[in-house]
Predicted model as a PDB file, atoms N, CA, C, CB and O in Angstrom, pLDDT in the B-factor column:
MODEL        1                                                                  
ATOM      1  N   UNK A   1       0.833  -1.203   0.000  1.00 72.00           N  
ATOM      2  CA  UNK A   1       0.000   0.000   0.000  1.00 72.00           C  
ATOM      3  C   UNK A   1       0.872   1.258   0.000  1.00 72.00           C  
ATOM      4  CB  UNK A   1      -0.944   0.003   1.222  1.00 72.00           C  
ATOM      5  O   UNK A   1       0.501   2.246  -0.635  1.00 72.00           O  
ATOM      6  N   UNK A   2       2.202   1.257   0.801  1.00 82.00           N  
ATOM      7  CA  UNK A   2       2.540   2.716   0.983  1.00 82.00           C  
ATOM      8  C   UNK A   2       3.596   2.943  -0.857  1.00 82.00           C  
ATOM      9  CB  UNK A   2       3.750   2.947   2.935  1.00 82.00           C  
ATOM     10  O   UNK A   2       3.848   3.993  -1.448  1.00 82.00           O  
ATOM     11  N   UNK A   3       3.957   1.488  -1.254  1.00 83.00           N  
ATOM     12  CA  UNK A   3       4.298   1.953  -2.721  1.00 83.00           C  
ATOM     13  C   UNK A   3       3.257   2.643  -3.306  1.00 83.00           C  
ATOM     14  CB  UNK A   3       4.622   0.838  -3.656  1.00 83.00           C  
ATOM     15  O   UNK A   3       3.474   3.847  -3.443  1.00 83.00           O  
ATOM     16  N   UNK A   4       2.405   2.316  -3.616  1.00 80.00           N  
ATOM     17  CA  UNK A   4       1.902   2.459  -4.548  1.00 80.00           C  
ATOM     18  C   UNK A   4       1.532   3.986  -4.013  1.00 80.00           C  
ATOM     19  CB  UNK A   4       0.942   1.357  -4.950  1.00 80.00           C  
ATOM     20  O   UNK A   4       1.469   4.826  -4.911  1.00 80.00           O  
ATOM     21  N   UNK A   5       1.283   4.443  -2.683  1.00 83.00           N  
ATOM     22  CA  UNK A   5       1.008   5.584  -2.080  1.00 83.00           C  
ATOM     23  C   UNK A   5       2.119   7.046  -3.432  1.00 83.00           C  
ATOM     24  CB  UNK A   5       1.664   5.268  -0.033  1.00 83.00           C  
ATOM     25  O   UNK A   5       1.954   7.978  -4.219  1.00 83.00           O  
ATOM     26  N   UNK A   6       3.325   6.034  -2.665  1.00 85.00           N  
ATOM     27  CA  UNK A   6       4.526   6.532  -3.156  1.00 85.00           C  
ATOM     28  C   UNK A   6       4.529   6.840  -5.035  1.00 85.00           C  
ATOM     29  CB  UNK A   6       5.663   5.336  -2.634  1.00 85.00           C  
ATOM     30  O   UNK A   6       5.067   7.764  -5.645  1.00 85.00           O  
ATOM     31  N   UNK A   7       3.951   6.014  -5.415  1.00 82.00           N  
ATOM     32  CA  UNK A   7       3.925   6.004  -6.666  1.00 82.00           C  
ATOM     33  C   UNK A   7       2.831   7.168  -7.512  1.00 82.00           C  
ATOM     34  CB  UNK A   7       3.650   4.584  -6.896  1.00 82.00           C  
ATOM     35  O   UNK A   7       3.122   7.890  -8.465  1.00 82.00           O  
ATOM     36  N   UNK A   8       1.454   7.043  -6.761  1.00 81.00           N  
ATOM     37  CA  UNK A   8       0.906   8.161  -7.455  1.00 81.00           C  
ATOM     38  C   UNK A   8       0.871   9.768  -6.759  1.00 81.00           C  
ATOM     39  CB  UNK A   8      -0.490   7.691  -7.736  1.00 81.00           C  
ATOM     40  O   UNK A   8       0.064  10.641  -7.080  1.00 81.00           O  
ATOM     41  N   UNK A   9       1.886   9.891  -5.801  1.00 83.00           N  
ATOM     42  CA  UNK A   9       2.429  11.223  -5.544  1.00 83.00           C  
ATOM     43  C   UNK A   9       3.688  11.190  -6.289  1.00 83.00           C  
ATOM     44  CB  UNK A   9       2.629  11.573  -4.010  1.00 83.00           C  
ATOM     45  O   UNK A   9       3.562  12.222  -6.949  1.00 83.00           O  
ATOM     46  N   UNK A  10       4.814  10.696  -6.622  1.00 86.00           N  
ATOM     47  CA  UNK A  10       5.594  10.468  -7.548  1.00 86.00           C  
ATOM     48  C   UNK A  10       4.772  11.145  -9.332  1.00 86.00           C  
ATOM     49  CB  UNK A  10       5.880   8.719  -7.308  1.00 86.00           C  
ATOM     50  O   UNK A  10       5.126  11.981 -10.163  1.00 86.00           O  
ATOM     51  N   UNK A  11       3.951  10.495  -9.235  1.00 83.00           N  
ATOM     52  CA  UNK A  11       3.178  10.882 -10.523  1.00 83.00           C  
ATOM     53  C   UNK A  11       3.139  11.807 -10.684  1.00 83.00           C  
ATOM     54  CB  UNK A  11       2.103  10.646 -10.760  1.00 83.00           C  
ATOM     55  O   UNK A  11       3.845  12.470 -11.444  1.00 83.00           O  
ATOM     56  N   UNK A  12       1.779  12.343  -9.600  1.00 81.00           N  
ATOM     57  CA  UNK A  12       1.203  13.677  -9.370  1.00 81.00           C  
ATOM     58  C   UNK A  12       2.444  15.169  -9.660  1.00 81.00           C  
ATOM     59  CB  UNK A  12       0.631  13.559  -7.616  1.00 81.00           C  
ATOM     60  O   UNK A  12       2.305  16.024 -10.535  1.00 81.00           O  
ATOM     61  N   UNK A  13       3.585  15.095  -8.642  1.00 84.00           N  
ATOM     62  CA  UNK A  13       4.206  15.928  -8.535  1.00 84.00           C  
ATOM     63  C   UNK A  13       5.424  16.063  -9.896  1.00 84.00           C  
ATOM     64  CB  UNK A  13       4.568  15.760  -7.196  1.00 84.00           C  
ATOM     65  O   UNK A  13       6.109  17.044 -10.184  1.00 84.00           O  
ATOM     66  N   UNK A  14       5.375  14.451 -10.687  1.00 85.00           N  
ATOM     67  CA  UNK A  14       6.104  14.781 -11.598  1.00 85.00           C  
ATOM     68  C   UNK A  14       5.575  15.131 -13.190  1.00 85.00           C  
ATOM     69  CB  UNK A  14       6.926  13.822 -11.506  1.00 85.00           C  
ATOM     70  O   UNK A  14       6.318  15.165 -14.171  1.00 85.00           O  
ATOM     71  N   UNK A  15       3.751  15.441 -13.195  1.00 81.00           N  
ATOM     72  CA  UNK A  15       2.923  16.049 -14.206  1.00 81.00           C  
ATOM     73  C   UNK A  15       3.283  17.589 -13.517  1.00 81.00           C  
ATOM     74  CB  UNK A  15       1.106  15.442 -14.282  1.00 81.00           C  
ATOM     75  O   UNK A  15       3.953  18.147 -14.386  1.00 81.00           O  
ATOM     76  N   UNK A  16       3.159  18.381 -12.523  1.00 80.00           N  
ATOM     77  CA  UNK A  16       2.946  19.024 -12.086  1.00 80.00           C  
ATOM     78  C   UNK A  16       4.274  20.343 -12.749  1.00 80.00           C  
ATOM     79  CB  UNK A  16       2.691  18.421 -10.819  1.00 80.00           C  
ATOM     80  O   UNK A  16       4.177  21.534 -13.044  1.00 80.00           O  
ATOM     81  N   UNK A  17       5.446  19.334 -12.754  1.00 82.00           N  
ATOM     82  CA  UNK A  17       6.478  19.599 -13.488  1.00 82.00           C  
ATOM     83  C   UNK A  17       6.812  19.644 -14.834  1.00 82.00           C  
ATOM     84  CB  UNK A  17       7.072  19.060 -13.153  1.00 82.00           C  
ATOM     85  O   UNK A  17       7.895  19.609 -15.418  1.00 82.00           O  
ATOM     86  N   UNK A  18       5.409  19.744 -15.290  1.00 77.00           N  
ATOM     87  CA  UNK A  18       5.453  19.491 -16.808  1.00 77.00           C  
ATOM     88  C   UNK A  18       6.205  18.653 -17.330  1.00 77.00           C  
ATOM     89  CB  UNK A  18       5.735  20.452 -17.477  1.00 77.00           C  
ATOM     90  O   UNK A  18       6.827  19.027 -18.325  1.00 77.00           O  
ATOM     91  N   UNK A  19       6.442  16.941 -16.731  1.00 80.00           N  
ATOM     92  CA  UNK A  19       6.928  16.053 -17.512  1.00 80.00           C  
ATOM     93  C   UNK A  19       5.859  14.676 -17.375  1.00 80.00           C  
ATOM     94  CB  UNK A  19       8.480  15.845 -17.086  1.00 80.00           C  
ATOM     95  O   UNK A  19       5.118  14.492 -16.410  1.00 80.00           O  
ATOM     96  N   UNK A  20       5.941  13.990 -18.281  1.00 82.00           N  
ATOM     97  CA  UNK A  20       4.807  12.590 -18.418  1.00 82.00           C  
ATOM     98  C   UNK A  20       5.334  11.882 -17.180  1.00 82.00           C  
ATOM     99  CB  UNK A  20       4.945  11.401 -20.062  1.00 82.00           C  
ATOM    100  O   UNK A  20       6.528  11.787 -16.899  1.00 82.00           O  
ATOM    101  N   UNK A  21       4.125  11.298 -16.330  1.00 85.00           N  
ATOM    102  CA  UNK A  21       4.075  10.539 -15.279  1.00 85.00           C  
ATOM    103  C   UNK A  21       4.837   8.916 -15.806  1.00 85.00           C  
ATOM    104  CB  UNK A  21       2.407  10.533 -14.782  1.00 85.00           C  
ATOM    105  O   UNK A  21       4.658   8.241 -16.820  1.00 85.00           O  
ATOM    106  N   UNK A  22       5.634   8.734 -14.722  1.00 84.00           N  
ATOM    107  CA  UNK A  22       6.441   7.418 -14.549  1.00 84.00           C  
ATOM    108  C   UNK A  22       5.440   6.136 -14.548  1.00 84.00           C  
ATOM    109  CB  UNK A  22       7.311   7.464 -13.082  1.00 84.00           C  
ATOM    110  O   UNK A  22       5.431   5.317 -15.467  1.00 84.00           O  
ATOM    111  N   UNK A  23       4.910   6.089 -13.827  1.00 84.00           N  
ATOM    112  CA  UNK A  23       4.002   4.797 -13.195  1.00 84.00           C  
ATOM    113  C   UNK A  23       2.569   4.509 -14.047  1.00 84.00           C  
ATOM    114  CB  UNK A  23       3.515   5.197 -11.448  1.00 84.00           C  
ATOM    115  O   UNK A  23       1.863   3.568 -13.685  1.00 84.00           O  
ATOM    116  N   UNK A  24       2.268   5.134 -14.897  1.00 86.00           N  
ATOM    117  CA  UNK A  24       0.871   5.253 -15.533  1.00 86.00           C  
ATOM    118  C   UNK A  24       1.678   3.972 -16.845  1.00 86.00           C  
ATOM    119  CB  UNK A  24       0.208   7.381 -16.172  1.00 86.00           C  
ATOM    120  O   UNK A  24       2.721   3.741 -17.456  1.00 86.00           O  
ATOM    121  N   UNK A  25       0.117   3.419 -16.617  1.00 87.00           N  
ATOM    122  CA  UNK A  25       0.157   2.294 -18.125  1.00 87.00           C  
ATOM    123  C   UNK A  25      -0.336   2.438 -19.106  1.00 87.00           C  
ATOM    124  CB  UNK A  25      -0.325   1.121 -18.131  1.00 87.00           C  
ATOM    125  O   UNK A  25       0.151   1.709 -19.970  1.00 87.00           O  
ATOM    126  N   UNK A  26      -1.640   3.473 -19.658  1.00 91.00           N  
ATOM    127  CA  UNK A  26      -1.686   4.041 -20.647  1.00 91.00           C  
ATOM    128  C   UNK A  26      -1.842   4.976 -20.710  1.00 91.00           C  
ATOM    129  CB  UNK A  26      -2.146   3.770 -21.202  1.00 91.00           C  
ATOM    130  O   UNK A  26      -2.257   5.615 -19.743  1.00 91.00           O  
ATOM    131  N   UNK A  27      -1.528   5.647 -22.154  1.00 92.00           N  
ATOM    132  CA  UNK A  27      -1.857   6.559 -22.450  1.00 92.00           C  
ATOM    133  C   UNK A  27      -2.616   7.158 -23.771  1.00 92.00           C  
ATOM    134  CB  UNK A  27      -1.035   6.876 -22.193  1.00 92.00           C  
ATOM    135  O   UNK A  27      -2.539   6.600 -24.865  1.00 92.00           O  
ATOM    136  N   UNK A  28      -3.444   8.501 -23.516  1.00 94.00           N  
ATOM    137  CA  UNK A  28      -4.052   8.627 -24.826  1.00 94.00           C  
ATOM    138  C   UNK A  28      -4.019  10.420 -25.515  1.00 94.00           C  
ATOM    139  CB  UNK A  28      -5.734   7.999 -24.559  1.00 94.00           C  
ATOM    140  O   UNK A  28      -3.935  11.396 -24.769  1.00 94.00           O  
ATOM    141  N   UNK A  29      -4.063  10.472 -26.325  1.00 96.00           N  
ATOM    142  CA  UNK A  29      -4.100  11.904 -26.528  1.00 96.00           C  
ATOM    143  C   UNK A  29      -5.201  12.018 -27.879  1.00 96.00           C  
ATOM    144  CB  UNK A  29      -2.413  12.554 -26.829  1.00 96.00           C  
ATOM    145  O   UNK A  29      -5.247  11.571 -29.025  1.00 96.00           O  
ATOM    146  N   UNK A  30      -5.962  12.812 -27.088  1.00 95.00           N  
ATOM    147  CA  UNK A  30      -7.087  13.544 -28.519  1.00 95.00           C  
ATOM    148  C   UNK A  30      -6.483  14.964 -29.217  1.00 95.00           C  
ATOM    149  CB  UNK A  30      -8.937  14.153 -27.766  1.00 95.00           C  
ATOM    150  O   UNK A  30      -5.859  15.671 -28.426  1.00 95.00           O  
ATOM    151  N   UNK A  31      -6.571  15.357 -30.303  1.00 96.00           N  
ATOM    152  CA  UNK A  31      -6.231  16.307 -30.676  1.00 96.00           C  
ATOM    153  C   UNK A  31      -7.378  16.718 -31.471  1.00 96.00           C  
ATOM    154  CB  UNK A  31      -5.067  16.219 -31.176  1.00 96.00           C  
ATOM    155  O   UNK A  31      -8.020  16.090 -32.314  1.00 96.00           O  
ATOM    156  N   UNK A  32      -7.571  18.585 -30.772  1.00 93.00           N  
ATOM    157  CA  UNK A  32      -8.462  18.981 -31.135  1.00 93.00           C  
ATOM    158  C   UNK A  32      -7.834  20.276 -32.456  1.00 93.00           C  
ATOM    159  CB  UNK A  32      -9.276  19.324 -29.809  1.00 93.00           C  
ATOM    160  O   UNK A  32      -6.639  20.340 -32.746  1.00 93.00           O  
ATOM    161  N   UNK A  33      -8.914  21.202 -33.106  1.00 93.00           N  
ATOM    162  CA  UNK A  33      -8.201  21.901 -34.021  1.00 93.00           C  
ATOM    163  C   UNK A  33      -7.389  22.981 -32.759  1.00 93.00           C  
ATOM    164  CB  UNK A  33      -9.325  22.672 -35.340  1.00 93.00           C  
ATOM    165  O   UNK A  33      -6.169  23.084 -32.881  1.00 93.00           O  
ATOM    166  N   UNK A  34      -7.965  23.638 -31.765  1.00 92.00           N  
ATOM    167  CA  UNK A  34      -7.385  23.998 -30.821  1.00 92.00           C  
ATOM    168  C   UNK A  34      -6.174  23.438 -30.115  1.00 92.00           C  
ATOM    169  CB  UNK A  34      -8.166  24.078 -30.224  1.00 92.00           C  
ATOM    170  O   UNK A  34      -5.507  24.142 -29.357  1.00 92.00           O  
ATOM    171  N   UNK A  35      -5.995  22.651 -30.267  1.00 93.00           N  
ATOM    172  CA  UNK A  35      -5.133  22.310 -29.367  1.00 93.00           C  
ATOM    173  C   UNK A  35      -5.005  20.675 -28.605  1.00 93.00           C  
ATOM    174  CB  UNK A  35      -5.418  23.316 -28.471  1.00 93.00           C  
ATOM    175  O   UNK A  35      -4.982  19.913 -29.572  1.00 93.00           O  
ATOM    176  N   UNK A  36      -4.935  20.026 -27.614  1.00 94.00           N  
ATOM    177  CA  UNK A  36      -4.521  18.554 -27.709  1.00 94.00           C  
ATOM    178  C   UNK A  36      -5.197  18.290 -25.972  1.00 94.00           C  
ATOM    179  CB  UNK A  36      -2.415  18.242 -28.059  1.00 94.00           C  
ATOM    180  O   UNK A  36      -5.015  18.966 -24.960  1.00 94.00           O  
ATOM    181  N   UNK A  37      -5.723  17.477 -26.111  1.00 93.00           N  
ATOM    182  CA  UNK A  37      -6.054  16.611 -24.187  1.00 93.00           C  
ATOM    183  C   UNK A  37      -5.425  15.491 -23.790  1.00 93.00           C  
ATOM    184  CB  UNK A  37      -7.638  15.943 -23.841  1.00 93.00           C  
ATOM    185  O   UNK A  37      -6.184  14.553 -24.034  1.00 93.00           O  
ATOM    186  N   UNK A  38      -4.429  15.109 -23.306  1.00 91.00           N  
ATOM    187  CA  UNK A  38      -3.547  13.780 -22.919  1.00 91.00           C  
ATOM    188  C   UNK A  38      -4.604  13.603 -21.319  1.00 91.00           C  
ATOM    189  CB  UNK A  38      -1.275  14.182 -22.655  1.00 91.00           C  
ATOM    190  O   UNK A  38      -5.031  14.305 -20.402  1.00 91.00           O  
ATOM    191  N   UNK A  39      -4.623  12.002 -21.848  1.00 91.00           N  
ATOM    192  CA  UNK A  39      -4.983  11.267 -20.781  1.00 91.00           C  
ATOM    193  C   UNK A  39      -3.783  10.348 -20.433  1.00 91.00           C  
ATOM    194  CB  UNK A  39      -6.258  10.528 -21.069  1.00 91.00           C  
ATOM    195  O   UNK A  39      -3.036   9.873 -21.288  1.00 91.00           O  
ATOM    196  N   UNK A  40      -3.606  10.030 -18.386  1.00 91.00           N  
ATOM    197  CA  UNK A  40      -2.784   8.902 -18.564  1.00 91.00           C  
ATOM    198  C   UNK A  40      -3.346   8.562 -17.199  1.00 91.00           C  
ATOM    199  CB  UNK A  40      -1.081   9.041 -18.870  1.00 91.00           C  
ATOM    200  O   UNK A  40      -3.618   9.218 -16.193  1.00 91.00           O  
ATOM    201  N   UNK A  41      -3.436   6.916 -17.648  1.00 90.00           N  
ATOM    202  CA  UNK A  41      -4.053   6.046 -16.209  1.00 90.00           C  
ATOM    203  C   UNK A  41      -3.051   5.372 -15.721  1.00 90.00           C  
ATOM    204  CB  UNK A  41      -5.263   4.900 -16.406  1.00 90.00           C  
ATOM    205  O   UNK A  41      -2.129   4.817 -16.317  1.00 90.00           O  
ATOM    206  N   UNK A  42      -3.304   5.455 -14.470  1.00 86.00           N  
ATOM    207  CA  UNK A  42      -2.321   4.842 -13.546  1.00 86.00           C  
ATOM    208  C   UNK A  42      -3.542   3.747 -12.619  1.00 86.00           C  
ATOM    209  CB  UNK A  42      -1.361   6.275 -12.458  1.00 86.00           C  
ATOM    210  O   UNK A  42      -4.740   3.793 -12.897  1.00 86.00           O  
ATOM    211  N   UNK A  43      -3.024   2.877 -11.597  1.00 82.00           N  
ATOM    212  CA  UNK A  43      -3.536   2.345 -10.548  1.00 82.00           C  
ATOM    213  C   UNK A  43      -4.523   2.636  -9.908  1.00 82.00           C  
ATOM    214  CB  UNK A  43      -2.918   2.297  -9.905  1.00 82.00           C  
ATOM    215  O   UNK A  43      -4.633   2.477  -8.692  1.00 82.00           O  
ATOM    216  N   UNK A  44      -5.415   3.128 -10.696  1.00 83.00           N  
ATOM    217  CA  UNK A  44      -6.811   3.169  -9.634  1.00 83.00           C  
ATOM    218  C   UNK A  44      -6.941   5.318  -9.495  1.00 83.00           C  
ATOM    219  CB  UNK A  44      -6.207   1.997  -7.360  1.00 83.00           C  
ATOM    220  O   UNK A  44      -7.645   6.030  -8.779  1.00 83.00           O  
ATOM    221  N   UNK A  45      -5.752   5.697 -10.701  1.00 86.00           N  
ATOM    222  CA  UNK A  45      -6.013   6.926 -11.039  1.00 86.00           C  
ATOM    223  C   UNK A  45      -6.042   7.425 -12.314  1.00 86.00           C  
ATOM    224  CB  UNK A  45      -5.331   7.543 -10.487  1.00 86.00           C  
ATOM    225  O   UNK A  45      -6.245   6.559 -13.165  1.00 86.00           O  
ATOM    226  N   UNK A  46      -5.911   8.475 -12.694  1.00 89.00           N  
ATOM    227  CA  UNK A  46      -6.008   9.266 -14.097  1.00 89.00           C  
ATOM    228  C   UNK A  46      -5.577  10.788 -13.749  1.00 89.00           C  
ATOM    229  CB  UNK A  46      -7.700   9.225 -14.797  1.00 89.00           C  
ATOM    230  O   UNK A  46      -5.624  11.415 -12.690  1.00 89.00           O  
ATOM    231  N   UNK A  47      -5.141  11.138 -15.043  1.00 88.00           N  
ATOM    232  CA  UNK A  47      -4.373  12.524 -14.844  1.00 88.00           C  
ATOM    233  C   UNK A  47      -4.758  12.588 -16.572  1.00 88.00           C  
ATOM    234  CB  UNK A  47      -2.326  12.548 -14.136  1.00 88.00           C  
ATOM    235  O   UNK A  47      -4.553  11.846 -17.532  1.00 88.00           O  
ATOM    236  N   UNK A  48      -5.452  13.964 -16.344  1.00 89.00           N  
ATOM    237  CA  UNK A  48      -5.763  15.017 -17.867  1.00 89.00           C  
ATOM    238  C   UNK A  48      -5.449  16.029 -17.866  1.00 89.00           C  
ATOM    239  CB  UNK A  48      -7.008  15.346 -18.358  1.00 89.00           C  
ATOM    240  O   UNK A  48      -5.938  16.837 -17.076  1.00 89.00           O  
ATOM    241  N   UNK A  49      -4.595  16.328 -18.676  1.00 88.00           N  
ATOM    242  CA  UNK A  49      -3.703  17.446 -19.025  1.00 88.00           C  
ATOM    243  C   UNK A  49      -4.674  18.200 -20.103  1.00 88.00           C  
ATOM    244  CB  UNK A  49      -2.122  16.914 -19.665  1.00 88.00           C  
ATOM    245  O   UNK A  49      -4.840  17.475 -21.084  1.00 88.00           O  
ATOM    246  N   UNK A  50      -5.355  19.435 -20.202  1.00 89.00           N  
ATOM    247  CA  UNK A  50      -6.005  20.159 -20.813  1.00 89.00           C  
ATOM    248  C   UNK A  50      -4.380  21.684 -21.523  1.00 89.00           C  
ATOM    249  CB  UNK A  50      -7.496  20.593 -19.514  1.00 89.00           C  
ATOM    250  O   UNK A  50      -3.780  22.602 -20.964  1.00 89.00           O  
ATOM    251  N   UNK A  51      -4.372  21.193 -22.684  1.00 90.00           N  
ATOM    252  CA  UNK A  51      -3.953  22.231 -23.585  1.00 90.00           C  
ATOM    253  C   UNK A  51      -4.371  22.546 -24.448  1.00 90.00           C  
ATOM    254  CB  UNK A  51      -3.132  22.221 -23.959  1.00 90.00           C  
ATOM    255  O   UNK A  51      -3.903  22.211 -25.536  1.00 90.00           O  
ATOM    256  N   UNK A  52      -5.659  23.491 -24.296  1.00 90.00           N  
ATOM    257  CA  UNK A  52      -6.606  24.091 -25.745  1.00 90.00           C  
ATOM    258  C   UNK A  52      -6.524  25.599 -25.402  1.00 90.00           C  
ATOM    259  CB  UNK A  52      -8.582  23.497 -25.892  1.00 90.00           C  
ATOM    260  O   UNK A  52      -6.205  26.200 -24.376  1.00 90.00           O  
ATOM    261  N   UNK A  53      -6.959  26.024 -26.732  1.00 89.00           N  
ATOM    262  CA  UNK A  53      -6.883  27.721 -26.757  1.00 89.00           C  
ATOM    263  C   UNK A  53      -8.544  27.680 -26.025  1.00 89.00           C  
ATOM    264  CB  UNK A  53      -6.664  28.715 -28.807  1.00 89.00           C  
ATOM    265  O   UNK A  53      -8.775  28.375 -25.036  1.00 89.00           O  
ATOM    266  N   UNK A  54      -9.765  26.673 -26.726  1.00 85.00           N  
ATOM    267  CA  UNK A  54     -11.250  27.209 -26.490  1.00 85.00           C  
ATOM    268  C   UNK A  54     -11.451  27.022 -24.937  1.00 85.00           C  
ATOM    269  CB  UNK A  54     -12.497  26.298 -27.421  1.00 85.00           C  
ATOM    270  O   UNK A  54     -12.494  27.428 -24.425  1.00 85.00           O  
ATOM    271  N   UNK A  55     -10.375  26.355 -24.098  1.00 78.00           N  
ATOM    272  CA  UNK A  55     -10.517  25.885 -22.573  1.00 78.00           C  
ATOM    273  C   UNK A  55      -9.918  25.967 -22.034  1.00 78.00           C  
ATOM    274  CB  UNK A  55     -10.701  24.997 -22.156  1.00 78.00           C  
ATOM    275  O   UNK A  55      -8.804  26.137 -22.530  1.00 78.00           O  
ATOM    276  N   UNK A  56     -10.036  25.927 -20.164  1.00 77.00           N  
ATOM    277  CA  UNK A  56      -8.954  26.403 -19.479  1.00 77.00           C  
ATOM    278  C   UNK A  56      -7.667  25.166 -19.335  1.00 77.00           C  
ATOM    279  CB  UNK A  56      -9.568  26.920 -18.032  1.00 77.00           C  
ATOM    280  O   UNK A  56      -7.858  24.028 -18.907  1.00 77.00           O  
ATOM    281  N   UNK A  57      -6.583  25.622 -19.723  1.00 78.00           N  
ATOM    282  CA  UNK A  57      -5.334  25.319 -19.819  1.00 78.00           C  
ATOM    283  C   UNK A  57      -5.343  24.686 -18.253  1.00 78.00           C  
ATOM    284  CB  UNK A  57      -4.309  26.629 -20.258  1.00 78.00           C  
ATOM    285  O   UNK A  57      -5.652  25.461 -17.348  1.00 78.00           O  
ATOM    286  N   UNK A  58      -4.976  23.153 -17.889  1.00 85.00           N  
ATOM    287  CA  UNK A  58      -4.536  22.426 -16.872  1.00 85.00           C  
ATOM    288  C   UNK A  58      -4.619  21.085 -16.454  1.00 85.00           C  
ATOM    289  CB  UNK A  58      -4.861  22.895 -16.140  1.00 85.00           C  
ATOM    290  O   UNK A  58      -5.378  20.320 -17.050  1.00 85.00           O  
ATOM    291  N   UNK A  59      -4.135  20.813 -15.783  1.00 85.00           N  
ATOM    292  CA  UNK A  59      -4.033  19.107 -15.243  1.00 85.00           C  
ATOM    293  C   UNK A  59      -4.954  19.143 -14.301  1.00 85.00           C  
ATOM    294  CB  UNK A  59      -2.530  18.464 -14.532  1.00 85.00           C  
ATOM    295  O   UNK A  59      -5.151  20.131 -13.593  1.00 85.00           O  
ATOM    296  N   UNK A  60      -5.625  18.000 -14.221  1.00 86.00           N  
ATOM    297  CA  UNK A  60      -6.733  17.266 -13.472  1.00 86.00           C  
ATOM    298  C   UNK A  60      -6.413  16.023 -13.243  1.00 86.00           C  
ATOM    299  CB  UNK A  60      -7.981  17.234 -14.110  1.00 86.00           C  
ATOM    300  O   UNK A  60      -6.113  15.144 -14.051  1.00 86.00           O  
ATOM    301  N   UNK A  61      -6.514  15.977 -11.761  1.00 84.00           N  
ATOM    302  CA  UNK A  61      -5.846  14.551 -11.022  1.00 84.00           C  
ATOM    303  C   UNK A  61      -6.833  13.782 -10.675  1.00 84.00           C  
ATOM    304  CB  UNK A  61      -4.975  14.717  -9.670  1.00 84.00           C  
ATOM    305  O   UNK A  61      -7.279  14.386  -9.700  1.00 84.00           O  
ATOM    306  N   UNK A  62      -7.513  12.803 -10.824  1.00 84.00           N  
ATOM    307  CA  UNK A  62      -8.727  12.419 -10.546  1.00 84.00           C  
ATOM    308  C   UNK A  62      -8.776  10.548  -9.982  1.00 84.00           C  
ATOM    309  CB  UNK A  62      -9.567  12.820 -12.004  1.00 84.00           C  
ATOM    310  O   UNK A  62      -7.778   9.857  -9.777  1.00 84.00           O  
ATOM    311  N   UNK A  63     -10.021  10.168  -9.862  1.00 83.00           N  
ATOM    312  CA  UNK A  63      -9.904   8.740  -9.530  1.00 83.00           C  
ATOM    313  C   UNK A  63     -10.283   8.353 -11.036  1.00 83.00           C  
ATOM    314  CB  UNK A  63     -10.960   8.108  -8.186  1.00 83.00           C  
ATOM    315  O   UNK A  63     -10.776   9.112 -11.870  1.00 83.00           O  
ATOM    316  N   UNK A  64      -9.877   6.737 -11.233  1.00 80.00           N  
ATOM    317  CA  UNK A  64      -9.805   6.215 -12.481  1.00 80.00           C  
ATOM    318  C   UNK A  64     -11.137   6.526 -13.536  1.00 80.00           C  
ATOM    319  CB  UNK A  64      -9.591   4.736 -12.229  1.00 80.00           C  
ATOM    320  O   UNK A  64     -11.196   6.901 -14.707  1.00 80.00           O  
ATOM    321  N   UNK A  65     -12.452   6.077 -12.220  1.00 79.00           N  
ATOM    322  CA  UNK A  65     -13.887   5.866 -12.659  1.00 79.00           C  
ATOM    323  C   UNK A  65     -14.294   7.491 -12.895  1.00 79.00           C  
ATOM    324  CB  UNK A  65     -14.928   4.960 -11.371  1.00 79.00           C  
ATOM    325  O   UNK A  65     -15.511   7.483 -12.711  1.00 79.00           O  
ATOM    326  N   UNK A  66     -14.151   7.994 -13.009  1.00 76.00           N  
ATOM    327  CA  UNK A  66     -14.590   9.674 -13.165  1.00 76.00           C  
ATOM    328  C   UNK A  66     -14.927   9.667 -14.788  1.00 76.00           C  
ATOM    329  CB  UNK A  66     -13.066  11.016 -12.708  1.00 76.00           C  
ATOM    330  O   UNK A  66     -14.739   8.649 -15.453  1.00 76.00           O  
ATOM    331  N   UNK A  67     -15.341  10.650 -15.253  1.00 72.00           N  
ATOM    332  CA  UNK A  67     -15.395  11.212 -16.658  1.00 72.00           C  
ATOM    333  C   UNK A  67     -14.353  11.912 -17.055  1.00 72.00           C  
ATOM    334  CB  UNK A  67     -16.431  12.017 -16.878  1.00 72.00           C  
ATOM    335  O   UNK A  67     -13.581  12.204 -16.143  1.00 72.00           O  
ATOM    336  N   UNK A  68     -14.092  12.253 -18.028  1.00 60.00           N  
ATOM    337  CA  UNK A  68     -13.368  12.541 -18.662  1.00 60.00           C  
ATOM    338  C   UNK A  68     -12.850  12.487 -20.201  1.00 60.00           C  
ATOM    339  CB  UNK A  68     -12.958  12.275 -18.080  1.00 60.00           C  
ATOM    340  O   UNK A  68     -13.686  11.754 -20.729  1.00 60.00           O  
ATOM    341  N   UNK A  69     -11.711  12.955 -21.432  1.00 51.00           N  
ATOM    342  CA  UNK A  69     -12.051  13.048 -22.700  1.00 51.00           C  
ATOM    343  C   UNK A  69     -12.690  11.618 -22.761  1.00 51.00           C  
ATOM    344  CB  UNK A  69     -10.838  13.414 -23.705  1.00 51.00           C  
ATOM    345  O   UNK A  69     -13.183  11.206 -23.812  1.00 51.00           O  
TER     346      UNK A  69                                                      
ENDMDL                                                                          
END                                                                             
């Protein structure tokens, strides 16, 4: 339990840094004419990176089951 603790704060703080998370197993990216949405799932999480001109610009740290692109 405390890895994996370790692992999606590891994540968290290394999107935060504007670089792709270590521990996540997939990934996806939509590209819009604006601009692009990266998804990446990890263990029972997800992280969406919003870079469009029509929306607000940011990362969203969420649980796996949520909505999203």
């Amino acid at each position: 339990m405390a890895t994996m603790t370790i692992a999606i704060l590891f994540d968290y703080f290394t999107v935060l840094k504007r670089v792709e998370p270590l521990f996540c197993f997939s990934e996806h990216t939509k590209k819009y004419d604006d601009g692009e949405v990266k998804t990446w799932i990890g263990l029972g999480y997800k992280i969406i990176k919003y870079d469009r001109e029509s929306y607000t610009k940011g990362i969203v740290y969420t649980h796996i089951l949520s909505k999203g692109v």
